[in-house]
C-alpha positions in Angstrom: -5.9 -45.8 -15.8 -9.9 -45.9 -16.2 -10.8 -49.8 -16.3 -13.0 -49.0 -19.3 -9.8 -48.0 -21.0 -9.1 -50.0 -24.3 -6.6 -52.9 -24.3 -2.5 -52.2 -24.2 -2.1 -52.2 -28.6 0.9 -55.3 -27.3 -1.9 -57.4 -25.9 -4.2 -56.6 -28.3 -2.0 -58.0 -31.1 -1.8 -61.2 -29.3 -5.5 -61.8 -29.0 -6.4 -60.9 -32.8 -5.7 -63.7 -35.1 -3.2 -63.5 -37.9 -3.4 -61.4 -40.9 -4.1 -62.5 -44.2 -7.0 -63.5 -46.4 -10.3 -63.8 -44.8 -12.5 -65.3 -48.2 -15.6 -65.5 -44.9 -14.8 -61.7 -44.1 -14.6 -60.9 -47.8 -18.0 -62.6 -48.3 -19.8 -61.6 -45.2 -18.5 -57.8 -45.9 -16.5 -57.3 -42.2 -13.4 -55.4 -42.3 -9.8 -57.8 -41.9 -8.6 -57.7 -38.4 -5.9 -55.4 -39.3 -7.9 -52.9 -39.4 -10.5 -53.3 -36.6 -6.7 -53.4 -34.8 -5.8 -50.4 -36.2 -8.6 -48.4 -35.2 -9.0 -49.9 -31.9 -5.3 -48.6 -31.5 -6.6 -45.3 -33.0 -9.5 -45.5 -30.2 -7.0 -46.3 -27.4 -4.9 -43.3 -28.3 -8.1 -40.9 -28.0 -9.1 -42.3 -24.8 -5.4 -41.7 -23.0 -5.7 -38.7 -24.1 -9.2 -37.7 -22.7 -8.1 -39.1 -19.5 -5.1 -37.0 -19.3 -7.1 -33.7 -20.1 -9.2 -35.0 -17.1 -6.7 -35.5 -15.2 -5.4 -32.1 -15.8 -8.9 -30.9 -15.2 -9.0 -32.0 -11.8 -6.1 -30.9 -10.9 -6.9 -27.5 -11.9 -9.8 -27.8 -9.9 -8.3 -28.7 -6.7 -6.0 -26.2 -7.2 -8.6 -23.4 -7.5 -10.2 -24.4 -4.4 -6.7 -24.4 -2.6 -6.3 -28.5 -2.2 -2.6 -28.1 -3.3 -2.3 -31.9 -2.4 -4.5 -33.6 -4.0 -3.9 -31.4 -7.0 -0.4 -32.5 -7.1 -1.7 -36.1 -7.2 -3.7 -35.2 -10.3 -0.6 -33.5 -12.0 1.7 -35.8 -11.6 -0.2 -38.5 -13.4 0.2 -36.9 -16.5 3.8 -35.4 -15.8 5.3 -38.8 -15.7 5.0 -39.6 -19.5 7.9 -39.4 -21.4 6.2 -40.0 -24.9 6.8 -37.5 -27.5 3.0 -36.6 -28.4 2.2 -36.3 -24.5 4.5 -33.3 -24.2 2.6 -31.1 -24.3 0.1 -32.8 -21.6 3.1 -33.2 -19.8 4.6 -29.7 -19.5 0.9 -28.8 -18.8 1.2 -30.7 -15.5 4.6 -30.1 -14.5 3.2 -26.4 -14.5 0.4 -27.5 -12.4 2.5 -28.9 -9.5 5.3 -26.2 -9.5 1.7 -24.1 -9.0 0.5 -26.3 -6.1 4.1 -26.4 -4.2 4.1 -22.8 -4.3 0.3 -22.8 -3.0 1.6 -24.9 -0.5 4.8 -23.3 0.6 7.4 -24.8 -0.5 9.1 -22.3 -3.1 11.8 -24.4 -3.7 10.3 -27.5 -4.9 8.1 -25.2 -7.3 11.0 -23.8 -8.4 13.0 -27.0 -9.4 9.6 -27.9 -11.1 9.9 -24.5 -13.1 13.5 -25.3 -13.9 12.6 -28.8 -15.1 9.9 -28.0 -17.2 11.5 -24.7 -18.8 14.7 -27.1 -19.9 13.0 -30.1 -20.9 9.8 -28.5 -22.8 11.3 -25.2 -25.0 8.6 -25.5 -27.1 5.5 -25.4 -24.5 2.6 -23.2 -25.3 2.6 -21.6 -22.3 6.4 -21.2 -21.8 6.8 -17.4 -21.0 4.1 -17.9 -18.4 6.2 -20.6 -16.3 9.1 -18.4 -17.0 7.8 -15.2 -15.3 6.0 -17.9 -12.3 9.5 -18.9 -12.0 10.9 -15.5 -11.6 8.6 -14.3 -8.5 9.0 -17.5 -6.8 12.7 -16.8 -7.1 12.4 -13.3 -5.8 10.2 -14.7 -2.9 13.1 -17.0 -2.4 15.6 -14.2 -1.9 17.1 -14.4 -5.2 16.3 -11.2 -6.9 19.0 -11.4 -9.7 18.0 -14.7 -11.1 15.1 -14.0 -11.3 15.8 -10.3 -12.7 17.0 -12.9 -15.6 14.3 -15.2 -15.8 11.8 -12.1 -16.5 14.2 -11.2 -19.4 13.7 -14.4 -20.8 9.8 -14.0 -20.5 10.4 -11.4 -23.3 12.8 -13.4 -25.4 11.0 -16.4 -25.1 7.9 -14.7 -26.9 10.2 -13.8 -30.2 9.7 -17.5 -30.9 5.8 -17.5 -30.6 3.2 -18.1 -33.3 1.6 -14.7 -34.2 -2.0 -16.2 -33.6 -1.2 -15.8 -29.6 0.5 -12.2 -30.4 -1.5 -10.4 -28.2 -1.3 -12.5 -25.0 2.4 -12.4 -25.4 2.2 -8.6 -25.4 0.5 -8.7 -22.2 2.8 -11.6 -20.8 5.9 -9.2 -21.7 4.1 -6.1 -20.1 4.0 -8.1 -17.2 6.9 -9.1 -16.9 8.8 -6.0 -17.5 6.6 -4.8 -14.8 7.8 -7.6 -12.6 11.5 -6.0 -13.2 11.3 -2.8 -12.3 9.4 -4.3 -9.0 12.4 -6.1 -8.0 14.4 -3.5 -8.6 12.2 -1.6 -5.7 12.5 -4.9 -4.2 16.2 -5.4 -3.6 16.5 -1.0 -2.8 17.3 -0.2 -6.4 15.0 2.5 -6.3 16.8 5.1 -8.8 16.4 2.4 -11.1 13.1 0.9 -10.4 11.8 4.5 -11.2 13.5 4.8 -14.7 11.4 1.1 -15.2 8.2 2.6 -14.2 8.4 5.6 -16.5 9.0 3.5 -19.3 5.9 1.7 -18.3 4.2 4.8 -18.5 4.6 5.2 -22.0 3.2 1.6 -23.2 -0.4 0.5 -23.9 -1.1 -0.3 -20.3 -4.8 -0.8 -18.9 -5.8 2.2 -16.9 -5.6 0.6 -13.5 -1.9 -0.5 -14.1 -0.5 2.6 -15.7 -2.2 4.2 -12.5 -0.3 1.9 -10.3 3.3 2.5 -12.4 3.0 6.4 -11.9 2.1 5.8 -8.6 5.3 3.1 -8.0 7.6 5.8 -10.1 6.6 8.5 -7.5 7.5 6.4 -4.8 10.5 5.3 -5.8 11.7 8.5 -6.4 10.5 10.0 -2.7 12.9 6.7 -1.0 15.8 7.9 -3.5 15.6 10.9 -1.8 14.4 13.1 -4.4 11.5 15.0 -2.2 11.1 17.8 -4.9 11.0 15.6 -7.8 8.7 13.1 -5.8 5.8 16.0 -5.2 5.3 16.7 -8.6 5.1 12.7 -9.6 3.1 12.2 -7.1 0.9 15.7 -7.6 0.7 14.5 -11.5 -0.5 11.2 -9.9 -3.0 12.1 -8.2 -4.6 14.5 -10.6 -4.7 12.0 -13.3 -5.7 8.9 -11.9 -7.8 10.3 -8.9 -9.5 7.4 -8.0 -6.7 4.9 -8.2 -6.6 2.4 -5.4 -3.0 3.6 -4.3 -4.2 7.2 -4.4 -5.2 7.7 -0.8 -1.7 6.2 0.0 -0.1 8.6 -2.4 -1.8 12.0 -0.7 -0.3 10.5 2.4 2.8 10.3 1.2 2.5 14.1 -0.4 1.3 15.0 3.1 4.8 14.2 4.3 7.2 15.3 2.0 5.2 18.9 1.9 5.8 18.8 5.7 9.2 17.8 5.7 9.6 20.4 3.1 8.5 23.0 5.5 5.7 23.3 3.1 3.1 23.3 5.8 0.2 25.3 4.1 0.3 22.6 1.4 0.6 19.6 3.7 -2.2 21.0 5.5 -4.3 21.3 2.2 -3.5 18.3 1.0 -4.9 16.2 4.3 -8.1 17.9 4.2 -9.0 17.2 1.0 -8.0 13.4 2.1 -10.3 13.7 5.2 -13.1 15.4 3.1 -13.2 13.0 0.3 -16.6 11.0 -0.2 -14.6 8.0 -1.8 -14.2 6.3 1.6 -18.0 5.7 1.1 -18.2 3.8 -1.3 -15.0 2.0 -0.8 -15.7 -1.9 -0.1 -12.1 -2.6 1.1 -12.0 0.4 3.9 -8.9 1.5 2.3 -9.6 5.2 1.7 -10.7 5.3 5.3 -7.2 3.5 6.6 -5.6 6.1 5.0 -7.3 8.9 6.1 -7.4 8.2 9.4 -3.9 7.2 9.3 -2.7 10.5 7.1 -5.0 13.0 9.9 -3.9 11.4 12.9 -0.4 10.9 11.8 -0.5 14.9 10.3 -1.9 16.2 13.4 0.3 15.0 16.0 3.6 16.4 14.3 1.5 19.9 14.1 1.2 19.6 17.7 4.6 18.7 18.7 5.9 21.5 16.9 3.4 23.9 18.6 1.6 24.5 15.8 -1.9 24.1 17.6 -3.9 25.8 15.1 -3.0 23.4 12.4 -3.3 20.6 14.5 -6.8 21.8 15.8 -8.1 22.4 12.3 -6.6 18.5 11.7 -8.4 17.0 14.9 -11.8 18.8 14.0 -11.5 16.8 10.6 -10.8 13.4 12.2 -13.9 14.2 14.5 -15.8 13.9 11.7 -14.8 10.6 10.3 -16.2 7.8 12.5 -19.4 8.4 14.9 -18.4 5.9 17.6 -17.1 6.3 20.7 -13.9 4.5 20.5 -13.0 6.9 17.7 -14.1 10.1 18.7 -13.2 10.1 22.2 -9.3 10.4 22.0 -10.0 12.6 18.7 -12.2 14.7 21.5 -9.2 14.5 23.9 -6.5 16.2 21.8 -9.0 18.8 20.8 -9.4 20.0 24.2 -5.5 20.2 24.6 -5.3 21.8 21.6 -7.7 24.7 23.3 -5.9 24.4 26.3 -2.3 25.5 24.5 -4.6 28.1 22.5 -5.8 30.0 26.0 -9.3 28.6 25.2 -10.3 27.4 28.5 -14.0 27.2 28.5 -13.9 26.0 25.3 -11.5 23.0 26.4 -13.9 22.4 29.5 -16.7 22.0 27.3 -15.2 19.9 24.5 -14.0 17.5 27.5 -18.0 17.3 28.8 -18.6 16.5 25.3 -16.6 13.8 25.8 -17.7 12.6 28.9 -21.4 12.2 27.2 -20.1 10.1 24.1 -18.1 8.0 26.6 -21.4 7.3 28.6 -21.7 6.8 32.3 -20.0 3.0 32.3 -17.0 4.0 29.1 -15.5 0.5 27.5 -11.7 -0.3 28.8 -10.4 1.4 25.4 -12.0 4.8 26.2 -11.9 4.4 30.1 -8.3 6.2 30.5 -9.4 9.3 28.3 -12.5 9.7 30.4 -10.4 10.0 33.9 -8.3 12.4 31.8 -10.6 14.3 30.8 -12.2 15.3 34.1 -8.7 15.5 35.6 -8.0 18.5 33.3 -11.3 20.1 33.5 -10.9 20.1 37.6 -7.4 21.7 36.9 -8.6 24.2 34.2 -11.5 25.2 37.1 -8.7 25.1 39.7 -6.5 27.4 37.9 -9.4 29.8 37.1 -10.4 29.9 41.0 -6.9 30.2 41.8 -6.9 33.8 39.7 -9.6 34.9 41.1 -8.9 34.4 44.6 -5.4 36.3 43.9 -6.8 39.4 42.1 -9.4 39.8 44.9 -5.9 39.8 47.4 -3.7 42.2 45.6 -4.0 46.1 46.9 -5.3 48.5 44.6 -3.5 50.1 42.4 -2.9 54.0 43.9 -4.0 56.3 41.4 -2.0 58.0 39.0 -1.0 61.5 40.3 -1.7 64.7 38.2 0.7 65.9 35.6 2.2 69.6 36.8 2.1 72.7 34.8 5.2 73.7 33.0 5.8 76.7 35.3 5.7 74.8 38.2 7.7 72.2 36.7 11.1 74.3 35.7 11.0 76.2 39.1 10.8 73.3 40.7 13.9 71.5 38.2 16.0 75.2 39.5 15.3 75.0 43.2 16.4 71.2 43.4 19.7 72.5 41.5 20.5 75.3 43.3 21.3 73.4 46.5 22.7 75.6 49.0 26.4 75.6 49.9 27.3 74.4 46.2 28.1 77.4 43.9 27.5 77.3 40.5 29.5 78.4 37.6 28.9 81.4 36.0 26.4 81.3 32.9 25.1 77.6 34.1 22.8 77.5 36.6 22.8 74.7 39.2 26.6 73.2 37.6 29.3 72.9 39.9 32.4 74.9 39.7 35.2 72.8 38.4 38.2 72.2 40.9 
């Protein structure tokens, strides 16, 4: 307790002298004790409770700045009062610590703190808010049907709400209606987690979290297993919320199924508009360039291991284009040159491996090192091969020239001599057949 803190009312009674008629008080105009006690009393009350705001202050305070201990030191101060018009003070706090055991790492403490304060405080202010903490820290826990049930009761805790808070409550049930269908995609429940996502659809959500429901509905329906149904959610997706921060992610994903759809024009389409989009620019986090690079690359090797080198060429070209540095480019560099190698490009593949030799520089890092022997190993066998043919054509005899066709005379007295073989009589009426036995 602060040591300025007013006098315990108990002891305070014991010091103040007696009540009853004061004729010197009466005359002098000073109030009778029993009322300086009184509003002492009243004063004492005012300070306990400034001191547990403050308490709570600091412990919201360490808890911002991630000091989950000493936060819990500030909470549970306050949390220990039993009295009736500190209960609200109270559940405040016990909220605070199941917040700083679950910033600390122990889920299970926070969640017998949730438990606690959800049965002992019905009527706390911020009741649906504990109740939908409580639900992800039992989903983290591994116990996705509780807390499946504690996000219902998010929603029917805010029937009993004041209207004045309306409006947060609407936002608190969005939330947590949100937080069931993603434990439904949690626990594999994906048919069902997509039917939760729709729904979501069609309430007043912000722009960024409707985008991220039609992007979690298309999902779910591509790991059900509905490919077909997944490329048009996802198609609808990306047209409508182009700029989403799941959208680079979701054009992967298209990618995929269009491929695995044997659907390979589109796939193909579908990646370059990934690689040539300017978004990765302006994109703080990196996360259109993850996926682009991730989509290409990924894209482009299953083109070339099913022989599909002009696809994969077209792909490689694209990823050139991405990154300027050296550990980027170089094994981009490498596959193109295969890639003109399989295509009967040869002097193409030798130069696109000399390019690749200059970017890797005369002493090339460890990561690019391998790509660089490679490379010149191929180039030597791609000039080996075509010395090889040479050497063979210059070899071979010529070719004896093509003798000149005979005239038709020529021809069918020729055909009648070589039947008429002497000895061998021919049939009568058929020149050059033999006479049947």
């Amino acid at each position: 307790m602060n040591p300025r803190s007013p006098l315990p009312p108990l002891l305070l009674a014991l010091l103040l002298p007696a009540a009853g008629p004061n004729p010197a008080a009466a005359n002098t105009g000073h109030a009778p004790a029993s009322a300086t006690a009184g509003s002492i009393a009243t004063d004492g009350h005012d300070a306990l409770a400034e001191e547990r705001a403050s308490l709570i202050r600091i412990g919201e305070a360490k808890l911002a700045s991630g000091d989950a201990t000493s936060a819990l030191i500030a909470y549970r101060q306050v949390a220990t009062s039993t009295n009736e018009d500190e209960a609200e003070a109270s559940a405040q706090a016990l909220l605070g610590m199941a917040r700083a055991y679950r910033l600390g790492g122990n889920g299970v403490k926070a969640a017998a703190t949730y438990e606690h304060l959800v049965g002992n405080h019905p009527t706390f202010t911020d009741l649906p808010t504990a109740l939908l903490e409580l639900g992800r820290t039992l989903r983290d826990l591994g116990s996705p049907k509780l807390a499946i049930a504690r996000f219902y009761s998010v929603i029917h805790s805010t029937l009993k709400m004041p209207e004045a808070e309306s409006e947060r409550y609407r936002r608190v049930v969005r939330t947590a209606q949100f937080e069931i269908a993603e434990t439904h995609l949690y626990i594999g429940n994906y048919e069902e987690a997509s039917r939760f996502f729709k729904r979501l659809d069609l309430l007043d959500l912000a722009p960024a979290d409707r985008g991220r429901a039609r992007f979690k509905a298309a999902y779910c329906l591509a790991q059900s297993g509905d490919r077909v149904g997944a490329v048009i959610a996802f198609n609808k997706y990306i047209n409508q919320d182009p700029q989403d921060e799941n959208s680079p992610e979701a054009r992967f994903l298209l990618a995929q199924l269009l491929a695995d759809l044997g659907r390979k024009e589109e796939s193909l389409r579908v990646t370059i508009a990934l690689l040539q989009s300017e978004y990765a620019r302006g994109d703080a986090t990196g996360r259109w360039r993850v996926w682009q690079r991730r989509t290409g690359n990924q894209l482009a090797n299953q083109f070339y291991q099913q022989a599909d080198y002009v696809s994969a060429l077209v792909l490689y070209r694209a990823l050139d284009a991405l990154d300027p540095t050296p550990a980027w480019r170089v094994p981009v560099l490498y596959q193109i040159g295969l890639c003109q190698e399989r295509l009967q490009q040869p002097g193409n593949a030798v130069a696109t491996y000399e390019t690749l030799k200059k970017i890797a520089g005369n002493e090339p890092s460890p990561e690019v090192a391998d790509f660089t022997r490679m490379a010149a190993w191929r180039s030597q066998q791609i000039s080996w091969v075509a010395t090889a043919r040479d050497e063979i054509t210059q070899l071979r005899p010529p070719l004896p020239e093509p003798a000149s066709a005979p005239s038709p005379a020529s021809s069918t007295s020729t055909s009648s001599a070589a039947l008429n073989v002497p000895g061998v009589p021919s049939a009568p009426g058929v020149p050059g057949a033999p006479t049947p036995l």
